[in-house]
mmCIF file as Biopython writes it, N, C-alpha, C and O atoms, coordinates in Angstrom:
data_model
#
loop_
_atom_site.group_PDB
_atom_site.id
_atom_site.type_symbol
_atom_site.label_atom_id
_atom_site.label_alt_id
_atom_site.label_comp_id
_atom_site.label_asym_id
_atom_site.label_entity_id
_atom_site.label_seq_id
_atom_site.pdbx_PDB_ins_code
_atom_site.Cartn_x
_atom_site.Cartn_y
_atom_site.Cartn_z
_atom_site.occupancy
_atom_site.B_iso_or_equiv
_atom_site.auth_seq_id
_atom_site.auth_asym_id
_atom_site.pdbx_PDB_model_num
ATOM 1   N N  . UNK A ? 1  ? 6.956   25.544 8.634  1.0 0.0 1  A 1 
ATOM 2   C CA . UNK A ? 1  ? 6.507   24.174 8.699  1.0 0.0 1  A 1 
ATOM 3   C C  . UNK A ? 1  ? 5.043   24.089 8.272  1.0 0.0 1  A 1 
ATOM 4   O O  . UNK A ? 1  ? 4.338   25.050 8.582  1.0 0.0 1  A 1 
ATOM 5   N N  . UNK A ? 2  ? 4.490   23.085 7.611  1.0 0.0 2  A 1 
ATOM 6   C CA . UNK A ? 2  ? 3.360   22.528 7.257  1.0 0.0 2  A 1 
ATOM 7   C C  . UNK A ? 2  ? 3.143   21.852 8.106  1.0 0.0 2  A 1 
ATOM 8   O O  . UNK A ? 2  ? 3.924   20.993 8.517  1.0 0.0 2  A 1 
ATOM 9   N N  . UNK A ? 3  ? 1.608   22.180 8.734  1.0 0.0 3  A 1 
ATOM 10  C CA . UNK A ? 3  ? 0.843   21.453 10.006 1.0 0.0 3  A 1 
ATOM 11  C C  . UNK A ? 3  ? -0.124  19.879 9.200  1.0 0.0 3  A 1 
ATOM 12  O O  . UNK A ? 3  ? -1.161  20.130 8.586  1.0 0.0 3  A 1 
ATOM 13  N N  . UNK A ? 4  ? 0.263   18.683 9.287  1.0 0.0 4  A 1 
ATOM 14  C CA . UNK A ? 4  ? -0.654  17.542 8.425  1.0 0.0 4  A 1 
ATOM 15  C C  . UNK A ? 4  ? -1.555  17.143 9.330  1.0 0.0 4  A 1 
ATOM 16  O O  . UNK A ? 4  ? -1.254  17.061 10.521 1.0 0.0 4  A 1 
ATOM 17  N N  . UNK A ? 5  ? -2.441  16.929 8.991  1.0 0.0 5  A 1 
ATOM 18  C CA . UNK A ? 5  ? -3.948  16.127 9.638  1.0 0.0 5  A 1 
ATOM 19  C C  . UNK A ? 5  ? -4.323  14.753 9.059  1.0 0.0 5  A 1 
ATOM 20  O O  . UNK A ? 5  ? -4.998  14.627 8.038  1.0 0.0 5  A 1 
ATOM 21  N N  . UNK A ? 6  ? -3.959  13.990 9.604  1.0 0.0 6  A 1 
ATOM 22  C CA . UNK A ? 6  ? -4.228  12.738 8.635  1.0 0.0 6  A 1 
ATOM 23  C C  . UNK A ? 6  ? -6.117  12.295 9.042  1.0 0.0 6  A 1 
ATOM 24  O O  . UNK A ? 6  ? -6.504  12.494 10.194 1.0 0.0 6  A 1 
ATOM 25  N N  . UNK A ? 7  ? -6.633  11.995 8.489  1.0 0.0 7  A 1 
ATOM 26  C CA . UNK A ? 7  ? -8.114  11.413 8.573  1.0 0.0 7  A 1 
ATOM 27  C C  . UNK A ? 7  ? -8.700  10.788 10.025 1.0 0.0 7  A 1 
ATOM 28  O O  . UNK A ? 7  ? -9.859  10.850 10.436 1.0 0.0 7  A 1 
ATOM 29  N N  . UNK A ? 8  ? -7.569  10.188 10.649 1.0 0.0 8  A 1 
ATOM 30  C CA . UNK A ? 8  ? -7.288  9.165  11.698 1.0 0.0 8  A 1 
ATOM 31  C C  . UNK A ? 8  ? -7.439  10.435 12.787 1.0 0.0 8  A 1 
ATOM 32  O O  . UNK A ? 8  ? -8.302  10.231 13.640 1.0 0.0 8  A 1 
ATOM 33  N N  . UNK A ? 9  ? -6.820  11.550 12.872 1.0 0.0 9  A 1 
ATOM 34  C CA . UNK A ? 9  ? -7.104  12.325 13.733 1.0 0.0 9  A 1 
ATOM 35  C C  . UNK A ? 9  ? -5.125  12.732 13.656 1.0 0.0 9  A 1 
ATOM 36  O O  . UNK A ? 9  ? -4.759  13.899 13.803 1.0 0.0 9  A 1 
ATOM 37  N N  . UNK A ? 10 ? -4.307  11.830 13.467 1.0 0.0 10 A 1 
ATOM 38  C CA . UNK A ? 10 ? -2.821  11.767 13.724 1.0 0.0 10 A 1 
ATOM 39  C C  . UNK A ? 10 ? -2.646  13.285 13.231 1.0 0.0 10 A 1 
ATOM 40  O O  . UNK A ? 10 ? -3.521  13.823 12.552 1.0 0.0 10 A 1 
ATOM 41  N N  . UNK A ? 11 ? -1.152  14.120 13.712 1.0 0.0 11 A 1 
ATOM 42  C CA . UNK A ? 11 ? -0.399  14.992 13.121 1.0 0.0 11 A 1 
ATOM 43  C C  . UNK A ? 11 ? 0.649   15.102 12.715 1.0 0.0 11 A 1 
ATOM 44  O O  . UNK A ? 11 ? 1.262   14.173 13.242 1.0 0.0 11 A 1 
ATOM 45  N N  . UNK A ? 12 ? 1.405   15.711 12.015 1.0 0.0 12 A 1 
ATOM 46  C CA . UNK A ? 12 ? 2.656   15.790 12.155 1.0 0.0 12 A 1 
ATOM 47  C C  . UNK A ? 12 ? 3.167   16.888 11.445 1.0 0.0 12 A 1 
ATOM 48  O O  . UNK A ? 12 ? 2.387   17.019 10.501 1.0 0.0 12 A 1 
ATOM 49  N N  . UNK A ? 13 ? 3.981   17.695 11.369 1.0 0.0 13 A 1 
ATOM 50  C CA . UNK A ? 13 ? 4.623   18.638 10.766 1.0 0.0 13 A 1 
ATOM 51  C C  . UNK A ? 13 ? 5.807   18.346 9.841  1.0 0.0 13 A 1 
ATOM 52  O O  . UNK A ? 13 ? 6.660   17.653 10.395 1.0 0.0 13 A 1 
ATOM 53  N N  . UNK A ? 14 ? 6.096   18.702 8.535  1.0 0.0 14 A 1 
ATOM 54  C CA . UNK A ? 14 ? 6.574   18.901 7.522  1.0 0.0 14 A 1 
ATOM 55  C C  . UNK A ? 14 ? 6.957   19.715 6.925  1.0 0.0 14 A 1 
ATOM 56  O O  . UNK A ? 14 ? 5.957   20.421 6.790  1.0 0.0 14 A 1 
ATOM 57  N N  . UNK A ? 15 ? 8.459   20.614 5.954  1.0 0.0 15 A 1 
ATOM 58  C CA . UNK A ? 15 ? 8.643   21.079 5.431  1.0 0.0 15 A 1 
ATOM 59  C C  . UNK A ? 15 ? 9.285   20.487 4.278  1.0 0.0 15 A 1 
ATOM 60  O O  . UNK A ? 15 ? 10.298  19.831 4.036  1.0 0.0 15 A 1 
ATOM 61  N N  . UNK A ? 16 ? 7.853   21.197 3.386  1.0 0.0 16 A 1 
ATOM 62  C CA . UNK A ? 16 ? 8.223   21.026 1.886  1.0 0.0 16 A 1 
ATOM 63  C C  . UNK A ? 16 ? 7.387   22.049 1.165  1.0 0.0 16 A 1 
ATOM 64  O O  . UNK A ? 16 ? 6.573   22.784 1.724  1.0 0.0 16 A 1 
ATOM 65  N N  . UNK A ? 17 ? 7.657   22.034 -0.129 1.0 0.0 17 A 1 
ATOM 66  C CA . UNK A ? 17 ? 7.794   23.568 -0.920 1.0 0.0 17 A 1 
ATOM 67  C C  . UNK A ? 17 ? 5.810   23.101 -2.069 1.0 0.0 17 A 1 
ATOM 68  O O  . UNK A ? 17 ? 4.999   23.891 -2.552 1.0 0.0 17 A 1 
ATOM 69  N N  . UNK A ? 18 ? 5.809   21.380 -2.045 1.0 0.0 18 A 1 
ATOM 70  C CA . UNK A ? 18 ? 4.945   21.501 -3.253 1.0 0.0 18 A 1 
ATOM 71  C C  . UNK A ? 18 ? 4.139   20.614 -2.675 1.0 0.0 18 A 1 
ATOM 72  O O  . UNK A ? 18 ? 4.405   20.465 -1.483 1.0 0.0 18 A 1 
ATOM 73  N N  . UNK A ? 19 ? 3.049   19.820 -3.157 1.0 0.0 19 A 1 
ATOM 74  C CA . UNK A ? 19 ? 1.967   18.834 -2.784 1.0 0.0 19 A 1 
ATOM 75  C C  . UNK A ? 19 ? 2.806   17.755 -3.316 1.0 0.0 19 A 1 
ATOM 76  O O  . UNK A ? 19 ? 3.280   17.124 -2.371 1.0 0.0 19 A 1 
ATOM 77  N N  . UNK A ? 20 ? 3.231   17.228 -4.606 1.0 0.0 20 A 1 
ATOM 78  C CA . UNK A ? 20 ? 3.816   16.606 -4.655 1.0 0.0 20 A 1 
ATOM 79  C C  . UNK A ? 20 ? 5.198   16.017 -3.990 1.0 0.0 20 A 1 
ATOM 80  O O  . UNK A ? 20 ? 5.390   14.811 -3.840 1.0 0.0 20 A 1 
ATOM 81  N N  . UNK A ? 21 ? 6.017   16.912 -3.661 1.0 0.0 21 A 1 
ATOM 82  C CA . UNK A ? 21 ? 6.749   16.753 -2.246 1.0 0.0 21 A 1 
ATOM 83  C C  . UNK A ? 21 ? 6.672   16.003 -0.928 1.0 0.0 21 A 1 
ATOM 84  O O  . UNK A ? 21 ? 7.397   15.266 -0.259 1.0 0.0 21 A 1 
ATOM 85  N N  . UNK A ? 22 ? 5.281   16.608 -0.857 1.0 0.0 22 A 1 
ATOM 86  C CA . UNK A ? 22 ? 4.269   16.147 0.662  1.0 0.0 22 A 1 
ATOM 87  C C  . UNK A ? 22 ? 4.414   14.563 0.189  1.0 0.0 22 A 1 
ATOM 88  O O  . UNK A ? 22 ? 5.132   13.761 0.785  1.0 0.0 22 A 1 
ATOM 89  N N  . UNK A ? 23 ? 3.506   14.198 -1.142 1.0 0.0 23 A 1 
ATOM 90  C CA . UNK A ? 23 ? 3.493   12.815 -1.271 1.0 0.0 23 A 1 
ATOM 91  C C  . UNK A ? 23 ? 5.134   11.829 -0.764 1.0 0.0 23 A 1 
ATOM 92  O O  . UNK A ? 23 ? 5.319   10.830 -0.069 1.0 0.0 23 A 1 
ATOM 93  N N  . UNK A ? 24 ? 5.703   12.403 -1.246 1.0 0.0 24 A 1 
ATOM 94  C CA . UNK A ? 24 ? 6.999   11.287 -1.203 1.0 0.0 24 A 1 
ATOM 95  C C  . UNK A ? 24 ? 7.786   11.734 0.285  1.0 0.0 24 A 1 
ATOM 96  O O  . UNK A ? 24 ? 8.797   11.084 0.550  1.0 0.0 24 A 1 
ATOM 97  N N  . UNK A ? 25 ? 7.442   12.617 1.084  1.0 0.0 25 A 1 
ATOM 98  C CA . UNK A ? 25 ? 8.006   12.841 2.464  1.0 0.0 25 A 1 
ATOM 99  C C  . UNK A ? 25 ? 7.184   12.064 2.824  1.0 0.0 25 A 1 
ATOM 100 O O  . UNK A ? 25 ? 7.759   11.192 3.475  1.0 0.0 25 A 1 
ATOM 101 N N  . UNK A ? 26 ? 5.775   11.823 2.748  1.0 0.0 26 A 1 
ATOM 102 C CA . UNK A ? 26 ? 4.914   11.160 4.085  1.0 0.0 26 A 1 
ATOM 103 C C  . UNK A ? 26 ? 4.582   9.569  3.518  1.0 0.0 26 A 1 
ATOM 104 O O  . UNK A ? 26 ? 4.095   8.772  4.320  1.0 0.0 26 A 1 
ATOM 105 N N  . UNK A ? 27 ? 4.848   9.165  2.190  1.0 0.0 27 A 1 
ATOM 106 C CA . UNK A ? 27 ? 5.423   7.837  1.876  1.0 0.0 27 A 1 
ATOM 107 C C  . UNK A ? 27 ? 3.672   7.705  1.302  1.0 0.0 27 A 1 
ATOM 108 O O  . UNK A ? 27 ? 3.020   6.991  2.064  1.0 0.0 27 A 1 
ATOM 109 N N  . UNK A ? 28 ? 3.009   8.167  0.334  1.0 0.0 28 A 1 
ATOM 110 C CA . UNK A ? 28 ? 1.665   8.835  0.083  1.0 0.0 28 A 1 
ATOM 111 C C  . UNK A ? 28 ? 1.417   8.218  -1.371 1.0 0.0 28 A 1 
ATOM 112 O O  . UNK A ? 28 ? 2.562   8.370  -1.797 1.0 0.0 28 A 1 
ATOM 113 N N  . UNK A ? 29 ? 0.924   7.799  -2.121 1.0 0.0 29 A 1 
ATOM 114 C CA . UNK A ? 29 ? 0.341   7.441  -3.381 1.0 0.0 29 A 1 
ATOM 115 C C  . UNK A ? 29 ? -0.996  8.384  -3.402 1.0 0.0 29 A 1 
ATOM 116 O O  . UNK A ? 29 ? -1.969  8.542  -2.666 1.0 0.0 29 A 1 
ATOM 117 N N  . UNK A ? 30 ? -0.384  9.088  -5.009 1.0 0.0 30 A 1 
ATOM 118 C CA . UNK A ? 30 ? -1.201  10.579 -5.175 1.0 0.0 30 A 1 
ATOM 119 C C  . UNK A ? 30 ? -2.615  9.843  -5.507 1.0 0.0 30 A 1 
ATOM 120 O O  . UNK A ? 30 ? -3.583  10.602 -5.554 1.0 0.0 30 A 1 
ATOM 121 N N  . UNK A ? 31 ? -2.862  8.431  -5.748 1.0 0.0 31 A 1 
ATOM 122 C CA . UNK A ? 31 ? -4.301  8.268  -6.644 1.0 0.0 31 A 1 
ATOM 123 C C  . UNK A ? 31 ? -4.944  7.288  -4.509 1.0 0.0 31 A 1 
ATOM 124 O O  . UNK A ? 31 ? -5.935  6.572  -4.651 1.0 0.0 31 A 1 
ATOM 125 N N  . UNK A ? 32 ? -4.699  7.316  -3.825 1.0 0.0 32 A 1 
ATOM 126 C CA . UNK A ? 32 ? -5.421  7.013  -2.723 1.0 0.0 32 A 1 
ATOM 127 C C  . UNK A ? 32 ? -5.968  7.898  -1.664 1.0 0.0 32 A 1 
ATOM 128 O O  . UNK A ? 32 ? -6.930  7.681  -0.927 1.0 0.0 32 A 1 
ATOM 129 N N  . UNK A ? 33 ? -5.055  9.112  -1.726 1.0 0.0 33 A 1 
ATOM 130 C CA . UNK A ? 33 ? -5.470  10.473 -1.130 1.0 0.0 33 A 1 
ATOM 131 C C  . UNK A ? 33 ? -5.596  11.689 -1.806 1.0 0.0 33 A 1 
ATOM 132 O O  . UNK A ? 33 ? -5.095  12.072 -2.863 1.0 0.0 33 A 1 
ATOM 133 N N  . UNK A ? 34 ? -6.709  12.483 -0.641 1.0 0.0 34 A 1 
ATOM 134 C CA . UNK A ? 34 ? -6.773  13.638 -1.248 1.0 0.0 34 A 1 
ATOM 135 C C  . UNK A ? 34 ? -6.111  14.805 -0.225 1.0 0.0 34 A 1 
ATOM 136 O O  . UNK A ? 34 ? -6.012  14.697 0.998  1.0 0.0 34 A 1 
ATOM 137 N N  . UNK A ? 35 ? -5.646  16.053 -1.125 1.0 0.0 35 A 1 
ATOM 138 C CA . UNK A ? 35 ? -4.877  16.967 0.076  1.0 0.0 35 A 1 
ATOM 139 C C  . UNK A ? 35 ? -5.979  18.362 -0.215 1.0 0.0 35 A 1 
ATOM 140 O O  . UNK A ? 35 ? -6.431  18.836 -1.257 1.0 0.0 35 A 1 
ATOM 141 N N  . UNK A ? 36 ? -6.141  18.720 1.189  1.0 0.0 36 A 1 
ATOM 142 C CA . UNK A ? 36 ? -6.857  19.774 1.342  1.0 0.0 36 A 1 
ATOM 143 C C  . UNK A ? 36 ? -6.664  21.062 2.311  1.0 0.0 36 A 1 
ATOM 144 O O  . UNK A ? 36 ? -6.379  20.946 3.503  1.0 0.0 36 A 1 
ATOM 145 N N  . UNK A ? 37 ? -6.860  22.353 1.628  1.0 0.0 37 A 1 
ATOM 146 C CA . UNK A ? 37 ? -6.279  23.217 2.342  1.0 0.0 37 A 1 
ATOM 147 C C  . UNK A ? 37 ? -7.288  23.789 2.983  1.0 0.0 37 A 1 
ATOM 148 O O  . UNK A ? 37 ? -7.043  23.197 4.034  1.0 0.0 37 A 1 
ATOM 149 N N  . UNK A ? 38 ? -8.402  24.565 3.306  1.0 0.0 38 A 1 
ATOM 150 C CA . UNK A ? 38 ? -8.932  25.628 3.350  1.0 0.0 38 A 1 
ATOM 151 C C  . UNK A ? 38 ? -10.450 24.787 2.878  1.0 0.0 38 A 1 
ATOM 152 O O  . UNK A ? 38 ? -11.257 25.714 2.800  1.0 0.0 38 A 1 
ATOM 153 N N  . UNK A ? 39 ? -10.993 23.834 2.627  1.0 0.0 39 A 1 
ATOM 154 C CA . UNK A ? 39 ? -11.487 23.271 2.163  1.0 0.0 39 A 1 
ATOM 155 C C  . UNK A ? 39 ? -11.154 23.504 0.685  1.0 0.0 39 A 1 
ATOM 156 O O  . UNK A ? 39 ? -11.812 24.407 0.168  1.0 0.0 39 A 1 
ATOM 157 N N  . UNK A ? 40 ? -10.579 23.098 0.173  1.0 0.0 40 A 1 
ATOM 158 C CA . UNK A ? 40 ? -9.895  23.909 -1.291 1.0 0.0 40 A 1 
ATOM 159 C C  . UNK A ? 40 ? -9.124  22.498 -1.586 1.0 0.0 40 A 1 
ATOM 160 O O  . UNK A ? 40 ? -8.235  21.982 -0.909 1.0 0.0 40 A 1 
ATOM 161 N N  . UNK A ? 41 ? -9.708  22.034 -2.766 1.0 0.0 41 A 1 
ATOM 162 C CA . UNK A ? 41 ? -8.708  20.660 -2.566 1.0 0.0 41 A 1 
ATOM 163 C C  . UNK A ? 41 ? -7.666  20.668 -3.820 1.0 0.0 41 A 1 
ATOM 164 O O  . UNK A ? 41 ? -8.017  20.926 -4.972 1.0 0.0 41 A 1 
ATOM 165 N N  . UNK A ? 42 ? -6.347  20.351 -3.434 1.0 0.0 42 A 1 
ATOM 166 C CA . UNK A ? 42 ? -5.105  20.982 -3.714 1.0 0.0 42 A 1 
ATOM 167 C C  . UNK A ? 42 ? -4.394  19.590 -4.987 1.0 0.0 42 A 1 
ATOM 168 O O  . UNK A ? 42 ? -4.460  18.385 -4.747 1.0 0.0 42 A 1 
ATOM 169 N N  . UNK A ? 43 ? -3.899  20.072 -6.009 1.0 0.0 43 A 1 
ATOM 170 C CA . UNK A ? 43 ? -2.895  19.537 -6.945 1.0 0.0 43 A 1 
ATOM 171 C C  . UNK A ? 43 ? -1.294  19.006 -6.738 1.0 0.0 43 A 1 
ATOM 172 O O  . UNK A ? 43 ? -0.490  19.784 -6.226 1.0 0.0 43 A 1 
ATOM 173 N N  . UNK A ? 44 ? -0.958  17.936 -7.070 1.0 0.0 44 A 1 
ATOM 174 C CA . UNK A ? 44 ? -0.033  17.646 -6.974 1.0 0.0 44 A 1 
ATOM 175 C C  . UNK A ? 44 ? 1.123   18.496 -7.003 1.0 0.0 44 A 1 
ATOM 176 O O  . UNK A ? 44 ? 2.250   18.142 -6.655 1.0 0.0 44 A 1 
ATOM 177 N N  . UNK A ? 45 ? 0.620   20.269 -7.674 1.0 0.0 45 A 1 
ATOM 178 C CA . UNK A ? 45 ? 1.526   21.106 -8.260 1.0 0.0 45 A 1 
ATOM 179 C C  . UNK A ? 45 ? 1.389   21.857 -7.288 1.0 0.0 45 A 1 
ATOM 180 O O  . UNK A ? 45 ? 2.489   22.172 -6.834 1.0 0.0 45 A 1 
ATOM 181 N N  . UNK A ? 46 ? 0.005   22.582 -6.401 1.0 0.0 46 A 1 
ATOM 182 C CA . UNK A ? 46 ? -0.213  23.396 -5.539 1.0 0.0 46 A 1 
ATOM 183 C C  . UNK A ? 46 ? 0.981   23.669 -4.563 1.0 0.0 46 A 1 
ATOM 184 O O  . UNK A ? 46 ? 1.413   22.793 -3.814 1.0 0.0 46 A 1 
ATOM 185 N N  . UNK A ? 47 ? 1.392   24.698 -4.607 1.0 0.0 47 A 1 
ATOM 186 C CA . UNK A ? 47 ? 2.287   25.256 -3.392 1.0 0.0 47 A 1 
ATOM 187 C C  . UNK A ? 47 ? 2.233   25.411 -2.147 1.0 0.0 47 A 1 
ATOM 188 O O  . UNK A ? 47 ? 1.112   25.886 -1.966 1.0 0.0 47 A 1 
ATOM 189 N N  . UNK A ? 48 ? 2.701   25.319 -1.233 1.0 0.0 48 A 1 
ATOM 190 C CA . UNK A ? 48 ? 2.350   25.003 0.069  1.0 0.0 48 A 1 
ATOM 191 C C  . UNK A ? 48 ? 3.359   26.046 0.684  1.0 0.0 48 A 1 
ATOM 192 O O  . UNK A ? 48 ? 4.557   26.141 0.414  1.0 0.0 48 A 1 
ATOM 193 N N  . UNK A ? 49 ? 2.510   26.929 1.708  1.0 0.0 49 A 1 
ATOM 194 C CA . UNK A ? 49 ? 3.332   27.882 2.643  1.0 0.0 49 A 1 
ATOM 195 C C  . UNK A ? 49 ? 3.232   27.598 4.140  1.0 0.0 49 A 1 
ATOM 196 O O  . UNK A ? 49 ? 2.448   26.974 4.855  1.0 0.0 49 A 1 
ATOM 197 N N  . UNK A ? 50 ? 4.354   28.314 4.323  1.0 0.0 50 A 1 
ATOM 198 C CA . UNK A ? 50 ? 4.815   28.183 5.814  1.0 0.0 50 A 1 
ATOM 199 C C  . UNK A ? 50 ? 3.562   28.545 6.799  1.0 0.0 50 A 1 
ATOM 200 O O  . UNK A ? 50 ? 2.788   29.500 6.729  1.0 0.0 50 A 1 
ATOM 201 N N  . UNK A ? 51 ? 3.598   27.806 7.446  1.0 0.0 51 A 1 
ATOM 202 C CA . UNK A ? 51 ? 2.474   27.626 8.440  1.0 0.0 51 A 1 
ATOM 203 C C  . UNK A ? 51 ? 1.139   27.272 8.051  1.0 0.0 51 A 1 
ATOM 204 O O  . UNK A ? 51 ? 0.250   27.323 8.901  1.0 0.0 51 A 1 
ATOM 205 N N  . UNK A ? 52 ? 0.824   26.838 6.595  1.0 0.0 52 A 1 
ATOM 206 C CA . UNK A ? 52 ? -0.288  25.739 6.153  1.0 0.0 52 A 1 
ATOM 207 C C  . UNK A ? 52 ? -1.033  24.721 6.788  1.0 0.0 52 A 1 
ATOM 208 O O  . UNK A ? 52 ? -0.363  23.932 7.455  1.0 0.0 52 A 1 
ATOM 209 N N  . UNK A ? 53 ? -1.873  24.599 6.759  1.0 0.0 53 A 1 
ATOM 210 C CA . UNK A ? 53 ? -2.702  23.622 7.718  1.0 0.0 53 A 1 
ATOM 211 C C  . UNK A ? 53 ? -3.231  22.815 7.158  1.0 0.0 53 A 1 
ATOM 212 O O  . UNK A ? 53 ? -4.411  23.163 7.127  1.0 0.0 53 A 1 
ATOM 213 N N  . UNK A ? 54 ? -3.059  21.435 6.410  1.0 0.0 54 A 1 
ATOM 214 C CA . UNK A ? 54 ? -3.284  20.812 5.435  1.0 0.0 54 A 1 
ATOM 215 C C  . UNK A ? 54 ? -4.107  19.735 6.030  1.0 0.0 54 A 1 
ATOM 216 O O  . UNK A ? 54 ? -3.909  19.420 7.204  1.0 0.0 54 A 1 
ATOM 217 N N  . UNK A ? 55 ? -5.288  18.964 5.106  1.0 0.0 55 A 1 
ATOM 218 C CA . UNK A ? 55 ? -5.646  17.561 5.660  1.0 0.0 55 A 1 
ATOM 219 C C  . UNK A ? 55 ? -5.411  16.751 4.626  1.0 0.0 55 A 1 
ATOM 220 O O  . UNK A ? 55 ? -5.720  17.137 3.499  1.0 0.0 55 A 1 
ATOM 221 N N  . UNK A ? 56 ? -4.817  15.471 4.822  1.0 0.0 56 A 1 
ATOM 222 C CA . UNK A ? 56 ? -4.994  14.213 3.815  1.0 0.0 56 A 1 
ATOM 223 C C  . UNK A ? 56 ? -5.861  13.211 4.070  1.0 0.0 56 A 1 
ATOM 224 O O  . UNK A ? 56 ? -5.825  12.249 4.838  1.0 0.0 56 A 1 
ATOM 225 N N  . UNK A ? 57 ? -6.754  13.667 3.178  1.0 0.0 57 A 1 
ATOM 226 C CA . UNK A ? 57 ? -8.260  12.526 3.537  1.0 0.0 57 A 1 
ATOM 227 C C  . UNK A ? 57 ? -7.618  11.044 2.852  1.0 0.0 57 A 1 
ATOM 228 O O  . UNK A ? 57 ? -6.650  10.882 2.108  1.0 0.0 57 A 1 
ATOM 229 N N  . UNK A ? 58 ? -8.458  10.193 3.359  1.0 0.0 58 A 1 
ATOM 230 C CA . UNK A ? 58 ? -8.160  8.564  2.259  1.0 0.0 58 A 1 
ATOM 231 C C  . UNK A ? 58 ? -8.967  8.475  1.406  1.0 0.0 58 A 1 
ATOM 232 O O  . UNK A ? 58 ? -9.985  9.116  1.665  1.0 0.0 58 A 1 
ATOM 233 N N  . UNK A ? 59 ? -8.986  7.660  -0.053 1.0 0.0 59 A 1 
ATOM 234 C CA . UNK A ? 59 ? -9.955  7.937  -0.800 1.0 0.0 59 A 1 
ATOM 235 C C  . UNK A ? 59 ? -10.533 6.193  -0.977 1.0 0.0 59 A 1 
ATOM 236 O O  . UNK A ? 59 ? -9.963  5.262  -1.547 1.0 0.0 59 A 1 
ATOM 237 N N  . UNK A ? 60 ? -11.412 6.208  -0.498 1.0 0.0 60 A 1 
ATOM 238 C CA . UNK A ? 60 ? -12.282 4.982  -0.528 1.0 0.0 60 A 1 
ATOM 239 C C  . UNK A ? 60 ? -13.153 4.858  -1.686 1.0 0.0 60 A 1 
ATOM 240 O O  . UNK A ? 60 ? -13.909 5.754  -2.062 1.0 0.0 60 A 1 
ATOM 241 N N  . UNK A ? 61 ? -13.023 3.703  -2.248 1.0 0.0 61 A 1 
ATOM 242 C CA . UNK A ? 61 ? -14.308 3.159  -3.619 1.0 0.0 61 A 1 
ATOM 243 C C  . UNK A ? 61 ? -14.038 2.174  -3.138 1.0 0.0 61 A 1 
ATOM 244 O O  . UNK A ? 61 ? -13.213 1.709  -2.353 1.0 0.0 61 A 1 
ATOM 245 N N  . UNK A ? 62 ? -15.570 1.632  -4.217 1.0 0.0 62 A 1 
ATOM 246 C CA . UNK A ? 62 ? -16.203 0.451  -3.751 1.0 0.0 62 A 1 
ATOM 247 C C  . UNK A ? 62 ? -17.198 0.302  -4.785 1.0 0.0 62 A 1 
ATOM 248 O O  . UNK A ? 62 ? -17.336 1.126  -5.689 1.0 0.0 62 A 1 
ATOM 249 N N  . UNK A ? 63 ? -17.966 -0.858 -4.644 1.0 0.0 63 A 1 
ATOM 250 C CA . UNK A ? 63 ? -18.929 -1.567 -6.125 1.0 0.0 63 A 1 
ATOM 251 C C  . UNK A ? 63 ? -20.065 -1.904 -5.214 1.0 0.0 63 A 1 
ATOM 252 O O  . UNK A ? 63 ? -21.078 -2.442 -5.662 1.0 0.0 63 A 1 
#
């Protein structure tokens, strides 16, 4: 299982194989968040292993 950290403080656990995966299990639009492993910030393609500890930051802009 993949351990998620959402920004908010929330968790939840997930199994899936890719980052892109992650997006469409946790209902995610790839251009509003960012996914981060290790401080290592991860690709839609990046692989994800069992027992991963991931955060999905929100991505805020502004003028």
């Amino acid at each position: 299982m993949i351990t998620v950290e959402f920004s908010n403080g929330e968790t939840t656990e997930v199994q899936v194989k890719k980052v892109k995966q992650l997006f469409k299990e946790l209902n995610l639009k790839e251009n509003s968040v960012i996914v981060v492993r290790n401080d290592e910030l991860l690709t839609e393609d990046d692989i994800l292993n069992d027992g991963d500890k991931i955060k999905i930051i929100s991505v805020v802009s502004g003028g």
